[in-house]
N, C-alpha and C positions, 0 to 999 in steps of 0.2 A: 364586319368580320364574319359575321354567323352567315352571309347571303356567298361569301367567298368559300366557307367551309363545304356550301351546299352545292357551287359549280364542281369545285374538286372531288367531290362524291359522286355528284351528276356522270361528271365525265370519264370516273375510276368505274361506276355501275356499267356505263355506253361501252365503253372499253371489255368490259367482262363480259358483255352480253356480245359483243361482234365475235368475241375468241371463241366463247363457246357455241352459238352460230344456233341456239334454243331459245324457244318464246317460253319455256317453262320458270324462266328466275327473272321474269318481270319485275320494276322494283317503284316501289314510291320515289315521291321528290326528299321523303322525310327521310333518310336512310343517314344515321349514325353507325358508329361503330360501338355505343354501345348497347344496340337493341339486340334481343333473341338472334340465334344464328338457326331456325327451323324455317327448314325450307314449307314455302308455302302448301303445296301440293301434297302438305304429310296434315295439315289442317284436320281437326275433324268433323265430324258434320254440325252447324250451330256455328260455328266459326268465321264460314264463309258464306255465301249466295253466290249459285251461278245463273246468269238469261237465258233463258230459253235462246237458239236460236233466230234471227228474224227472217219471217215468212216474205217472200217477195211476191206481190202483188202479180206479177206478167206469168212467174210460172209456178205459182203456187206450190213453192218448194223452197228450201231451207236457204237462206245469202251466204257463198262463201263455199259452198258444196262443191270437196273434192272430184273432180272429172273422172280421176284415177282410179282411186279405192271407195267413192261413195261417203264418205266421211265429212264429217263439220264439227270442230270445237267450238265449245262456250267459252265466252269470256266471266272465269269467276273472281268477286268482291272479297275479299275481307271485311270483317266488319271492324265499325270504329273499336281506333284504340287496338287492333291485334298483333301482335309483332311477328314478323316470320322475314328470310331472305335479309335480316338484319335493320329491315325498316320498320317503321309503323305504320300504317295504313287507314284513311281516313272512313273506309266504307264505299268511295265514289269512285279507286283506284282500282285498276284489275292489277290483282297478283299473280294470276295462273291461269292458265287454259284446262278444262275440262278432259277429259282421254277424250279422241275422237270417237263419236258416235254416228249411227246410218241415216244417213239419210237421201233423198232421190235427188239427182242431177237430172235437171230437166232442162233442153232446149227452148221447148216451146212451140219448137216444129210438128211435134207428131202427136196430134190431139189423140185419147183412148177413144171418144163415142165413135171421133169420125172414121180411126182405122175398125172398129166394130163395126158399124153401117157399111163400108167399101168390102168388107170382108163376107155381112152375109146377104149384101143385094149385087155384088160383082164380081166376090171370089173366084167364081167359075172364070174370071175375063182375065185374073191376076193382078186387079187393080190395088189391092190391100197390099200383096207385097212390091209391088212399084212405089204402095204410096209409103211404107217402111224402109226402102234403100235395096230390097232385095230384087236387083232387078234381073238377074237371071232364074231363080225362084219365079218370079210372074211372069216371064217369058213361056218358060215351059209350060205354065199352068193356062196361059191364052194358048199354047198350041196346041195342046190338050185337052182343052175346055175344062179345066178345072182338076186334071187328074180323074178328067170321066165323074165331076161332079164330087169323088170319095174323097181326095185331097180338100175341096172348097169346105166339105162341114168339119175335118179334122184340123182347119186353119180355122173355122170361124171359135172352135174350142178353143184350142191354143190360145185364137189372141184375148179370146173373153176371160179366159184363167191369166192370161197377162204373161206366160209362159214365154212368148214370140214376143218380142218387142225389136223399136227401130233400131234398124242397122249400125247406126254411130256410136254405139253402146249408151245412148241417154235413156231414160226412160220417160214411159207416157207423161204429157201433160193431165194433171185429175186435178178438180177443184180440191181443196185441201180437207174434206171432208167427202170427198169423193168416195167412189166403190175401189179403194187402191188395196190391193193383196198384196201380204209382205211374203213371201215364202220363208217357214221356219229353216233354219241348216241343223246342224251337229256338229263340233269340235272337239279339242281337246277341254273347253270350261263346259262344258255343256253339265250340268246337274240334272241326276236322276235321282227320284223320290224312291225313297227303300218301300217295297212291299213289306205291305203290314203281316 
């Protein structure tokens, strides 16, 4: 009886989950109707664990990384014994996804030392932006010789600041402890420290 209670919960949770069409009200197998109704994702810290990320071996960047926006959630744990989303959770279950966070979409195509190296031993020929996708950029730059040389050293800045990257909108290949520059931005969260 109890193994029948838990198809009919299974399939009332599957059902709730396609209407709503969000990975955010994940749910255990244990889900009664009379557990906590706290959605998972209001947890707070001590309540859950979320993984890190995992790191992919080929392009030393995050598995799962939006193409889009740059983005990757974590899958986070409840710990044993927590109730939220109406179930109870055993610690081994994910209940919630993380907010997305940044991180680099890499192909794997476009190595950083090697557009570095093409940039300041061929620059002058345009071979750094042929080997980036920019192929009317190194056009000009071969018929040119480089923008007369003044374009080749203000591309070999560019791509060493990481500024210029490949055309597809992926970014460099870097070991994962590599020389990788994040550029800070500014929004509307952005916090500023009050002058003392």
């Amino acid at each position: 009886m109890l193994a029948w209670c838990h198809c009919v919960t299974l399939l009332a949770v599957l059902s709730r989950l396609s209407v709503a069409g969000t990975s955010d009200d994940l749910t255990s197998s244990d889900c009664l109707s009379g557990y906590s109704n706290t959605k998972c994702k209001d947890l707070l810290p001590g309540q859950y664990s979320c993984k890190e990320p995992e790191i992919s071996l080929e392009t030393q960047s995050s598995v799962g990384c939006n193409q889009s926006d740059h983005t990757v959630s974590a899958a986070c744990y409840p710990v044993n014994g927590t109730e939220c989303n109406q179930c109870r959770f055993n610690g081994t279950e994910i209940g919630f996804y993380s907010a997305p966070e940044h991180c680099f979409y890499v192909t794997g195509k476009y190595d950083f030392n090697v557009a570095l190296c093409l940039s300041v031993f061929l620059g002058f020929l345009g071979v750094d932006r042929f080997y980036l996708g920019y192929a009317a950029i190194g056009l000009l730059k071969l018929s040119t010789f480089g923008f007369f040389l003044l374009g080749s050293l203000i591309d070999i800045v560019l791509i060493a600041s990481q500024v210029v990257g490949p055309a597809d909108g992926s970014d460099y290949y870097i070991p994962y402890y590599g020389p990788r520059l994040i550029h800070l931005t500014e929004n509307k969260d952005t916090y500023y420290k009050p002058v003392d």
